[in-house]
N, C-alpha and C positions, 0 to 999 in steps of 0.2 A: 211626108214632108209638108211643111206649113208654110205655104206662101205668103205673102202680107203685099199689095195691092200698093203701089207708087203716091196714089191718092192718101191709102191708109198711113202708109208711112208718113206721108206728110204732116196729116195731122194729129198723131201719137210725138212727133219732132217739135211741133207747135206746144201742145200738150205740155211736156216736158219744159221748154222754153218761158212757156208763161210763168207754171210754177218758181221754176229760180229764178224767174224775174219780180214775181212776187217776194218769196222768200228774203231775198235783198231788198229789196223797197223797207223790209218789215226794217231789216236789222238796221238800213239805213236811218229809218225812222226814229228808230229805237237810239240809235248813238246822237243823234241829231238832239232828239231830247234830251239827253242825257247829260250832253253839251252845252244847251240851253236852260235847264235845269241850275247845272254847276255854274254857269256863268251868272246866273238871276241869282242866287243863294250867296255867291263871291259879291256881289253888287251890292245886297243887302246887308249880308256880315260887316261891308263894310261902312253902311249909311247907319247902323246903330250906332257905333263912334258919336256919332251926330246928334244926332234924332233921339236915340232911346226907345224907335217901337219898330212896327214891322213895316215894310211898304204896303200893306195892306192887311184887312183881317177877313173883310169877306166877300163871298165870291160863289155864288150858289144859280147856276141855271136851273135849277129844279127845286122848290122848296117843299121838305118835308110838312105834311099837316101832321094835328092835334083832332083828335074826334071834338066833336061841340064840349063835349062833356068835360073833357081831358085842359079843354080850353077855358071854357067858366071855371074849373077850379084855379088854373093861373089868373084870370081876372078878378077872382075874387079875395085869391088869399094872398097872393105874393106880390108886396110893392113894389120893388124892384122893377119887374114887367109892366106894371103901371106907369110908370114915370117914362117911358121910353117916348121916343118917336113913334108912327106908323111904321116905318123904315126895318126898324129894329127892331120892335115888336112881331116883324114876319119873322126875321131872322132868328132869334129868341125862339120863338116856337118850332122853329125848322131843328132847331140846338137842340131843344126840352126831347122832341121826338124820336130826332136820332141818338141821342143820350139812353131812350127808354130801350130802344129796341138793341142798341149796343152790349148793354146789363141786364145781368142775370140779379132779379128781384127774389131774396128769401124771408118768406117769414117762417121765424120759431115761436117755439111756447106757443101754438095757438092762433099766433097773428097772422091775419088776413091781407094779404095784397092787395090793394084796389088803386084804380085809378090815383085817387087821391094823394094815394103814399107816393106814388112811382113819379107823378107830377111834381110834387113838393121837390120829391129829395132832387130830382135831376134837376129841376129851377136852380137849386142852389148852388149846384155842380156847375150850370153852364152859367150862375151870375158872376161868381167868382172868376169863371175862363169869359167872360163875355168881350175881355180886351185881348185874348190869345186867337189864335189863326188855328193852332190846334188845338180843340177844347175837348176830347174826348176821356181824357186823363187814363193815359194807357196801362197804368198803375192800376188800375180797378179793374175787376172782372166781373166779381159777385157783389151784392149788397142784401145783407142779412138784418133785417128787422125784429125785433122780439117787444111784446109791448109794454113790456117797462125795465128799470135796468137788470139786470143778466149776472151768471156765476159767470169769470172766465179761469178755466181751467190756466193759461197762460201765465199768472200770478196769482193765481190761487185768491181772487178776489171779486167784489162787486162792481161790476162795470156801469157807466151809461153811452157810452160806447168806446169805439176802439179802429186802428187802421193796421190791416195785417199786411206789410210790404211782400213777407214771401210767399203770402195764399193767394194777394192780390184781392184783398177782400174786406170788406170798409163796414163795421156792426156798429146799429143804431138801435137806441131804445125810440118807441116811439114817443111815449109822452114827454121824456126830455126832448126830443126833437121838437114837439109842439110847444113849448116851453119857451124856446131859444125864438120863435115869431111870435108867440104873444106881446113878449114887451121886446120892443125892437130897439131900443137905444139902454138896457142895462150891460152892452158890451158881453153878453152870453149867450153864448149861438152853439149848439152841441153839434149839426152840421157842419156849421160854417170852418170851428175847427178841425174836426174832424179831416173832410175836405184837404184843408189846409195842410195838415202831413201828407197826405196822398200825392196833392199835387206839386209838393216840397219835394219828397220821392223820384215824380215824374222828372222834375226837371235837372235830378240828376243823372237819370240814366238815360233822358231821352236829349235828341240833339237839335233839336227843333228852333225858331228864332226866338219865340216867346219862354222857353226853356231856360236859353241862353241869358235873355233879359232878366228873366225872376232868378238864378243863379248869382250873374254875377251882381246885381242889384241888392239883392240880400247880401253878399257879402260885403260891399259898401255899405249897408248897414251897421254889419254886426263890425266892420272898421270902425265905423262913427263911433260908436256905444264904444269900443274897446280903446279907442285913443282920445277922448274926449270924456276924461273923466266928471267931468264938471254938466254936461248932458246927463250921461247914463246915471250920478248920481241923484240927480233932479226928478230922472223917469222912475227911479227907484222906490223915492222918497216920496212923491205926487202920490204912491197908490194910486194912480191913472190904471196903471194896468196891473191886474193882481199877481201876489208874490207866484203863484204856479209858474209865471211867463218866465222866470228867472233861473226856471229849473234846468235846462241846456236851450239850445239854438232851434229847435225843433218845436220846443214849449213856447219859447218867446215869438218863434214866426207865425204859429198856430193864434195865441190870444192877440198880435197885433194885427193880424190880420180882423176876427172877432170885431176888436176895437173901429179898426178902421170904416168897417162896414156898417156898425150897427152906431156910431158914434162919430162921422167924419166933420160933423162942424167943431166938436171940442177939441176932438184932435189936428185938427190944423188949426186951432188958437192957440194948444199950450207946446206942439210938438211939431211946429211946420216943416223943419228938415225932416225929420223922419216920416212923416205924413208923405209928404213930395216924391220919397224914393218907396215906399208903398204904392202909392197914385203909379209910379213909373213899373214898378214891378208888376203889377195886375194891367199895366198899360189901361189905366181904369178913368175914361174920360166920359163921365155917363153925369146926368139929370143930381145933381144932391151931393158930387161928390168935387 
């Protein structure tokens, strides 16, 4: 027979006692948040009405680095990152780095991953999310490089790239990619489109505040252009933005996007409303724009 000692019982009683007293604390915790969370998200959902952006974008106790190397090629190649504050230049690089390590980088035919590529392409990724709270574009997984454009089995054609919603996987040729920064104001950008459907994608299926903004912003949009014949026929006719963008809703958000980026002083001379609900969809309040 196994006795157990008055002392001992006591603190196996103890024991036991702290644990569910923990245990509660957790789930308290946990609803408390949860509370707090739903109440901040109700509060915000409802100051967009107003505003048009997030109550906030960023918020980083710990900022991810960039090796030196990883960093000279943002400072050397990508303007965008130049133009910033000190402020947002840490931020920016905290973005570029968790972007890198979030995606799976592939090259085909041959091509080499380096530093270089994985900087570029994520720069672009987090320029475009630079005015979203979540910039990770959940819609992408992998990113497939080949270095020039590509067969795609998919239509039986010549790619220079491409965004695959159900692989979750976004294919770039490289030299068209370098192409789209050489000359930064001819409104052709092979990432930046690119991009562009992806994160078009995301903000359908994700529920996020910036989601929500570039959703229903776009479809004030594509309201304007569809009842506002006298607009949409002007943007038609300007050749401003090339006939592709005409091709469905997907095409046209893809090159005005392009446009806006590589081109924002002409297009807020000849296109200020639409320019403005761009500006507001990217919540894009940065250095040029």
């Amino acid at each position: 027979m196994l006795l157990i000692a008055p002392e001992q019982d006591y603190y196996i009683g103890l024991f036991i006692l702290v644990v569910l007293l923990g245990f509660l604390l957790v789930i308290v915790s946990i609803w408390l948040r949860q509370i707090a969370v739903s109440v901040f998200d109700g509060i915000e959902m409802g100051s967009i009405f107003i505003t048009k952006r997030p109550v906030f974008i960023y918020f980083y106790p710990f900022l991810n680095k960039l090796s030196p190397k990883q960093e000279s090629i943002l400072k050397q190649q990508f303007t965008f990152y130049n133009r910033l504050n000190k402020r947002k230049r840490a931020y920016f690089k905290h973005r570029v780095a968790a972007f890198i390590k979030q995606k799976q980088f592939v090259g085909n035919d041959g091509f080499l991953i380096t530093d270089e590529v994985k900087v570029l392409i994520s720069a672009t990724a987090v320029m475009l999310t630079f005015g979203f709270r979540d910039y990770i574009i959940k819609s992408i997984k992998t990113i497939i490089v080949y270095p020039t454009q590509y067969y795609s089995t998919v239509n039986d054609d010549y790619h220079k790239g491409e965004f695959h919603v159900n692989l979750k996987t976004l294919v770039l040729s490289w030299d068209n990619f370098m192409d789209g920064f050489r000359i930064e104001d001819d409104k052709l950008n092979l990432a930046i489109h690119e991009f562009a459907h992806a994160i078009h994608f995301n903000s359908i299926y994700q529920n996020d505040i910036n989601s929500v903004i570039f959703l229903d912003t776009f479809n004030e949009l594509r309201e304007l252009l569809s009842n506002n014949d006298s607009l949409r026929s002007r943007l038609v006719h300007s050749e401003y933005l090339r006939n592709y963008a005409f091709t469905n809703d997907f095409e046209l958000l893809a090159v005005i996007l392009e446009t806006f980026i590589e081109s924002p002083n002409e297009f807020k001379k000849y296109f200020p409303k639409i320019y403005g609900l761009v500006k507001q969809m990217l919540n894009f309040n940065f250095s040029g724009y």
